[in-house]
C-alpha positions in Angstrom: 25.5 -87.9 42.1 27.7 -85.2 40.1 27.1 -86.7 37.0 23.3 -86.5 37.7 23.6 -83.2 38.5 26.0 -82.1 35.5 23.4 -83.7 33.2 20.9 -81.7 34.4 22.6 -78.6 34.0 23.5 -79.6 30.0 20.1 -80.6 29.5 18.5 -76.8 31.3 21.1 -74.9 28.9 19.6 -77.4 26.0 16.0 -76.2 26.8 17.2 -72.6 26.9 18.7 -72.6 24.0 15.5 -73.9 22.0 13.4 -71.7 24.0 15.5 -68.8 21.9 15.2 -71.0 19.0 11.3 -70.6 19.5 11.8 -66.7 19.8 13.7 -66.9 16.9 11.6 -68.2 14.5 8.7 -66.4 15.8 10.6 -63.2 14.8 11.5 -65.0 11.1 7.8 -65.7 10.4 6.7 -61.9 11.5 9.4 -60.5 10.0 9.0 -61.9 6.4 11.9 -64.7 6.6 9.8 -67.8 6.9 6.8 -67.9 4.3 7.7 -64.6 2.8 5.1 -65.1 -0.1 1.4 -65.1 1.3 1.2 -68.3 -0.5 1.4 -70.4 3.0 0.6 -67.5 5.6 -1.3 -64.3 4.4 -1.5 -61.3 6.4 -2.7 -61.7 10.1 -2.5 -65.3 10.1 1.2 -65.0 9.8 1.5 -62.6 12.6 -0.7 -64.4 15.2 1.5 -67.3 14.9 4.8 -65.5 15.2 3.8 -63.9 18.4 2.4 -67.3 19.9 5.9 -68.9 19.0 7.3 -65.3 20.1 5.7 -65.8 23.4 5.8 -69.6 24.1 9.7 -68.5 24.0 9.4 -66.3 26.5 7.4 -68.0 28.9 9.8 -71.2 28.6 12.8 -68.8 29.2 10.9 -67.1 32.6 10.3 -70.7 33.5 14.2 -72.2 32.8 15.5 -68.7 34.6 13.2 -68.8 37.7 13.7 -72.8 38.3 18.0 -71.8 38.0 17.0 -68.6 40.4 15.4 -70.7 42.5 18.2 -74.3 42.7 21.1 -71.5 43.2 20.8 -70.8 46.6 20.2 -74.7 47.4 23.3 -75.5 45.5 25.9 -72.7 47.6 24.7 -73.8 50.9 25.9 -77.5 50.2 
């Protein structure tokens, strides 16, 4: 039952972490980084889908941080 337990805890820090990778890139494609000719992405175009990445990052880190919040108390009473 540990090992179930330890697996879920490697794969909620996995799902953090690419939840920052989301944020991450979001902030490379605003920022100029990714596509910095407007070959691929001109203007706007390259700003609305920085912020959607920008912001699916965030709501997958709210999610990650209030499922932990909410297995922490659960997992010091046992």
């Amino acid at each position: 039952m540990s090992e179930i337990r330890a697996g879920q805890k490697v794969l909620e820090w996995i799902t953090l972490f690419l939840a920052l990778v989301f944020i991450g890139v979001g902030v490379s494609v605003v920022s100029g980084i990714f596509f910095p000719k407007p070959m691929f992405m001109e203007g706007t175009l390259r700003y609305v889908l920085g912020f959607i990445l920008i912001g699916y990052g965030l709501v997958r880190i709210t999610m990650i941080a209030r499922r932990l919040k909410r297995k922490k108390p659960f997992a010091e009473k046992t």
